[in-house]
C-alpha positions in Angstrom: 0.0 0.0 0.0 2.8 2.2 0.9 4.4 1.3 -2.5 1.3 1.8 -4.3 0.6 5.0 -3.7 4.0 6.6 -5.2 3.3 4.3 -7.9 -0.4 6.4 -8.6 1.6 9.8 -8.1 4.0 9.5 -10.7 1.4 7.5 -13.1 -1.0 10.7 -12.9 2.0 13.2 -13.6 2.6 11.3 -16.8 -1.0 11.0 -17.8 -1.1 15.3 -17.5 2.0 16.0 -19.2 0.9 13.3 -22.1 -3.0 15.1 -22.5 -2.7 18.6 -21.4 -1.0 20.1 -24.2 -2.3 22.7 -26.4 -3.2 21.9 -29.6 -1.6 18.2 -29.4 -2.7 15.3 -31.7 -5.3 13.8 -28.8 -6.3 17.2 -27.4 -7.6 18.1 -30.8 -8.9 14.5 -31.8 -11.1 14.5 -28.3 -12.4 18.1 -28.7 -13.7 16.9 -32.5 -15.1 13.7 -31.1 -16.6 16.0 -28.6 -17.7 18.3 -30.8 -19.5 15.9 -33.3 -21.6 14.7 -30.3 -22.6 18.3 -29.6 -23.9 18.4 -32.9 -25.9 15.2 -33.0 -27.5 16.3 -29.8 -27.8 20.3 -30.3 -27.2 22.3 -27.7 -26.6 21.0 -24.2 -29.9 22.8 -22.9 -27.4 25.5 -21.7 -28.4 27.7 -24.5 -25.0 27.6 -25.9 -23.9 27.3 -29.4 -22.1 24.4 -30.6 -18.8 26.4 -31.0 -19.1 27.9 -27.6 -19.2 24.4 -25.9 -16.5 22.9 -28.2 -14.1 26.1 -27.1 -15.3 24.8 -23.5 -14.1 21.6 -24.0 -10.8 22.3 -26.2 -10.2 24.6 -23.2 -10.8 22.0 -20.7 -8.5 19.3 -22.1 -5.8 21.5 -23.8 -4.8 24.5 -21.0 -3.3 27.5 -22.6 0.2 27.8 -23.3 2.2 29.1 -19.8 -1.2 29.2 -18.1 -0.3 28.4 -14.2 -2.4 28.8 -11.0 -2.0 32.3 -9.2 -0.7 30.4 -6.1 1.5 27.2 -5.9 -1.1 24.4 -5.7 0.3 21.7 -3.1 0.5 19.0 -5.6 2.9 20.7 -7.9 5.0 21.6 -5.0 5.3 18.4 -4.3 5.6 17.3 -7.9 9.4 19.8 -8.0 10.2 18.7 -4.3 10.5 15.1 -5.7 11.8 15.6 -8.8 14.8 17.6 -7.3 15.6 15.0 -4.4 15.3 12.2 -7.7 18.0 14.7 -9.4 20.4 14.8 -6.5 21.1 10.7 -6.8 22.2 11.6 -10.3 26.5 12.6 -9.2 26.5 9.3 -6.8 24.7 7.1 -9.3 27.5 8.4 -12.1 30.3 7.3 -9.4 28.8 3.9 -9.2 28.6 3.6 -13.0 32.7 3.5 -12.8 34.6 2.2 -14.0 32.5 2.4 -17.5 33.5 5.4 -19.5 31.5 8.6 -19.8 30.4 7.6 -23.7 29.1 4.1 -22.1 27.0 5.6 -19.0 25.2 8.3 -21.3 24.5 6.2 -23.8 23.0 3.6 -21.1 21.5 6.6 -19.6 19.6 8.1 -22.6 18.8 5.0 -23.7 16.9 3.5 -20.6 15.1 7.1 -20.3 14.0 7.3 -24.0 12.4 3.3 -23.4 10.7 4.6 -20.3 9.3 7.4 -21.8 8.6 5.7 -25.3 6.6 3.5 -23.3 4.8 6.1 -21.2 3.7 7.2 -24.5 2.0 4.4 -26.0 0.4 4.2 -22.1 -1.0 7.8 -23.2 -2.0 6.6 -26.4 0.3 8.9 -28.0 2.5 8.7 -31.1 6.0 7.5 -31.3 8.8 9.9 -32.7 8.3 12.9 -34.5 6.1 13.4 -37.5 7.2 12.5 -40.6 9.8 15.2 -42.4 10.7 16.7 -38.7 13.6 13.7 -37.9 16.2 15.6 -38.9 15.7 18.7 -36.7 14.8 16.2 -33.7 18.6 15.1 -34.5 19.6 18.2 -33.9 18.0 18.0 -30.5 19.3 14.8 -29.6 22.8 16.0 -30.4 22.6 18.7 -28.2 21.3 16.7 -25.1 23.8 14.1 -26.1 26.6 16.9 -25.4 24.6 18.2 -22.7 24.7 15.1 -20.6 27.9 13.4 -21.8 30.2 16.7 -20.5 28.1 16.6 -17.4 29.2 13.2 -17.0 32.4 13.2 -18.3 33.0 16.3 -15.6 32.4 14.0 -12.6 35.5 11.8 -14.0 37.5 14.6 -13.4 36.2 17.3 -10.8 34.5 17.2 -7.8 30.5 16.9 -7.5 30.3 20.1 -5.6 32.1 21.6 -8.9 30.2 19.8 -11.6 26.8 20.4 -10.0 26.9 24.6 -9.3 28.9 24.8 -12.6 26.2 23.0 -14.8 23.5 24.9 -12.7 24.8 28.3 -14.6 22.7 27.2 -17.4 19.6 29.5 -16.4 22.2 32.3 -17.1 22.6 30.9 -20.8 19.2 30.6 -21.5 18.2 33.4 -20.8 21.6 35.0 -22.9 20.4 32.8 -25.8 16.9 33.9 -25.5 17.5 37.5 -26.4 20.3 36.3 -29.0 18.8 34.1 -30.6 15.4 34.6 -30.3 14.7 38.1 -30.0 13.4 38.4 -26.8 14.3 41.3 -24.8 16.4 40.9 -21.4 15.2 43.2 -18.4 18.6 44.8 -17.2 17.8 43.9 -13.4 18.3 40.0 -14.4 21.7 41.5 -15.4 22.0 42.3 -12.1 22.1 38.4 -11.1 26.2 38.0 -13.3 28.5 39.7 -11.1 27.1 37.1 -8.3 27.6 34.4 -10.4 30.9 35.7 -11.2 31.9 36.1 -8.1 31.0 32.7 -6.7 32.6 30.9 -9.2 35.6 32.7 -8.7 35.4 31.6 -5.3 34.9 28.1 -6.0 37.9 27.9 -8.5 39.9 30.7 -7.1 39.7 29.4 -3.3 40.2 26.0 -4.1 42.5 24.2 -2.1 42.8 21.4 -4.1 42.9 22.7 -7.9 44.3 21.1 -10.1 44.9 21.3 -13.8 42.7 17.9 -14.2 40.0 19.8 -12.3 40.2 23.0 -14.0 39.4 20.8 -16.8 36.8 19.4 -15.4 35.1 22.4 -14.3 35.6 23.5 -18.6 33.3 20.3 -19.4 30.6 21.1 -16.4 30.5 24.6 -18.0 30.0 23.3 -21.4 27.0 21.0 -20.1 25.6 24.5 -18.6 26.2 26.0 -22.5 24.6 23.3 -24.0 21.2 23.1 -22.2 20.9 26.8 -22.9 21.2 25.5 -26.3 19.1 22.9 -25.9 16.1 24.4 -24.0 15.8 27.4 -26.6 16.5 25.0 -29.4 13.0 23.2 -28.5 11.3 25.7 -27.3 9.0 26.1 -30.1 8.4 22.5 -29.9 6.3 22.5 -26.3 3.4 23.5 -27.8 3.4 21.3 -30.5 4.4 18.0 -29.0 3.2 16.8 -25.6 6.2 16.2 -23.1 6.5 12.6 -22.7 6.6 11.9 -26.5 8.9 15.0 -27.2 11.6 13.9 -24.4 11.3 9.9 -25.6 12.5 11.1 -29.3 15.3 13.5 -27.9 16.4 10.4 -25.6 16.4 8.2 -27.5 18.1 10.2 -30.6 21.1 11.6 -28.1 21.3 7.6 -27.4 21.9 7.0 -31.2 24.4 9.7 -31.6 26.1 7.9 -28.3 26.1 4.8 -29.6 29.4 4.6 -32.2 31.1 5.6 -28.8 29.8 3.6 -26.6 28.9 0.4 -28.3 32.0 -2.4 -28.5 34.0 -1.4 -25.3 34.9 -3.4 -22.8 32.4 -2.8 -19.8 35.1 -3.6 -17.2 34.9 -5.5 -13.9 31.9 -5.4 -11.6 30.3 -4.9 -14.8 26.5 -6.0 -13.3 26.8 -3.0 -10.9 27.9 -0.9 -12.9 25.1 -1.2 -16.1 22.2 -1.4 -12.6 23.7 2.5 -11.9 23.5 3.1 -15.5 19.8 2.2 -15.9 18.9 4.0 -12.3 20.5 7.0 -14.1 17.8 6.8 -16.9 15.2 5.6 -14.8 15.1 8.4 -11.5 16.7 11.3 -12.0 15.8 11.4 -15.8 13.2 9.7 -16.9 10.7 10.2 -13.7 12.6 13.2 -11.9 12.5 14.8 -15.3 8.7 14.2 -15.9 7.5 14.9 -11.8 9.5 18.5 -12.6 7.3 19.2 -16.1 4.2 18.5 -14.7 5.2 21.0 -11.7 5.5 23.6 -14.1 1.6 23.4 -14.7 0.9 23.7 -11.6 3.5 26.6 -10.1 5.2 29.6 -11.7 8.1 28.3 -13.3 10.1 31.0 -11.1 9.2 28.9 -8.0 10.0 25.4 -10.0 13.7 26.7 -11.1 14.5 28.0 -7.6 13.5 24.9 -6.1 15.3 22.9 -8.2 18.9 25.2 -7.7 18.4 22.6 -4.4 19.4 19.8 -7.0 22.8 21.0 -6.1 22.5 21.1 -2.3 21.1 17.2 -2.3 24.1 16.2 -4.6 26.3 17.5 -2.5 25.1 16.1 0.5 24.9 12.5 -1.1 28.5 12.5 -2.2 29.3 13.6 1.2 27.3 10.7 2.7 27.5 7.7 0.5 31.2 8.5 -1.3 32.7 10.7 1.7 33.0 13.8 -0.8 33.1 16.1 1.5 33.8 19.8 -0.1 36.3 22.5 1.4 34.2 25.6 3.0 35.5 27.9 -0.3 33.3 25.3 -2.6 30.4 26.1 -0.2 30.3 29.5 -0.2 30.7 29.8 -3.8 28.4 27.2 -4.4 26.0 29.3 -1.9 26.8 32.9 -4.5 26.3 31.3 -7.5 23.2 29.7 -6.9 21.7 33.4 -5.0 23.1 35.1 -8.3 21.0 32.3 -10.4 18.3 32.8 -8.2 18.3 36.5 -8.8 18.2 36.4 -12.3 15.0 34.1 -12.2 13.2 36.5 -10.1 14.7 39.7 -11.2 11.8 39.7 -14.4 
């Protein structure tokens, strides 16, 4: 029972980022079925119009784009506290992937989420994939998560989780810089306000080191280049979110990165204590990516996505503390107060609108 009820929770976060989509393939088939009924019968007694009641029902089953509740409902508070203590185990679980090599673990990893979340779609009833003639930009995508993840991972081989984690949570910065590049969209100078903390903090965390070393500098290069590439990434399918629900969206990315990942990764030796090894591979995909990924989207229908993103800076607290727990990782008082200025600096830009 205890099991079971967990079970329900992350079933029915699933089931409402699969249907409540605007404008989606099953939004818009429902609302016609819907609407074809209204017809038969005429109106519903209501004395509204046909098109009145389908707009009702369109409404009903496919929210408005960005529409969230004024205040944060309990259930999507709930939905980002989980994701983000299913994100923490994501450093440790890498650590107990060793000794397979960064290409092996993200293929593993992007692979096991893409089959979790393929699955979740035909659950849904959704499609599989992309339509037909939009493969080759969704390879695009996948590319750009594959980089995304892989120089995550391939940071922890050479840095310290305290490091990789507040270096990699930069990327709000980035997205917001590629917004206005890219797209246009105009940056309020107070979330400039926001950089010199950053700044700072990561000067501290480098600077202050005790430890530093050229192999962690290097480290710290890749954990910035994951940051880089999720801006990349999240304004690269931005214009997707309305056009594909999340579940079937994510499976294709997954599962495309994994292709990309697989000339590396495929034919190497997997080592010793190679069961163990390929069980903290497929936890990767499965908990931090695959469920933590979808518990945190569904948040975002429920609570301003200003609220989601500063809970989820806490990512990088619960990493740290489970590398300091289960690996004895502890980190230097330098890497916690610069971890603590970069993530208020990231936390001003997200409120700073």
């Amino acid at each position: 029972m205890a099991i079971a009820r967990p079970v329900r929770v992350v079933l029915a976060a699933l089931l409402v980022e699969g249907t409540t989509v605007a404008n989606t393939w099953e939004g818009t088939a429902i609302s016609e079925r819907m609407a074809g009924r209204m017809g038969a019968q005429g109106d519903l007694g209501g004395g509204l119009s046909d098109g009145r009641e389908m707009a009702r029902a369109r409404s009903a089953i496919s929210p408005a784009p960005g529409a969230v509740p004024a205040q944060p409902s309990p259930a999507g508070l709930a939905f980002v506290g989980v994701g983000v203590m299913l994100f923490a185990t994501s450093p440790v679980l890498v650590r107990y992937a060793a000794p397979l090599t960064p290409f092996q673990i993200t293929f593993g990893r992007m692979a096991t989420a893409g089959a979790c979340l393929m699955l979740a779609s035909l659950a849904t009833r959704q499609p599989i994939g992309p339509a037909r003639g939009e493969w080759p930009r969704f390879a695009g995508y996948g590319l750009i998560a594959a980089l995304h993840f892989l120089l995550y991972i391939a940071a922890l081989s050479f840095t310290t989780i305290a490091h990789a984690l507040v270096l990699v949570y930069t990327a709000p910065i980035f997205v917001t810089l590629f917004a206005g590049i890219f797209l246009g969209e105009r940056i309020p100078r107070r979330k400039y306000l926001g950089l010199p903390v950053v700044l700072v903090g990561l000067a501290i965390l480098a600077g202050l080191e005790p430890h530093l070393t050229w192999r962690m500098a290097f480290g710290d290069l890749l954990a910035l280049g994951s940051a880089v590439c999720f801006g990349l990434y999240s304004i690269a399918g931005r214009r997707e979110r309305a056009r594909y629900p999340l579940v079937r969206y994510a499976g294709a990315v997954y599962a495309l990165a994994a292709v990309w990942l697989a000339p590396f990764a495929l034919g190497q030796p997997l080592g010793t204590n190679s069961a163990f090894s390929l069980g903290a591979v497929i936890a990767l995909g499965v908990i931090p990516l695959a469920i933590g990924h979808t518990l945190y989207n569904a948040s975002l229908r429920r609570v301003h996505p200003t609220y989601v993103n500063l809970i989820a800076t806490q990512e990088v607290t619960g990493g740290i503390v489970l590398g300091a727990l289960l690996l004895g990782e502890w980190p230097p008082l330098s890497a916690i107060l610069g971890a603590v200025l970069t993530l208020v600096g990231v936390g001003l830009s997200l409120v700073l609108e």
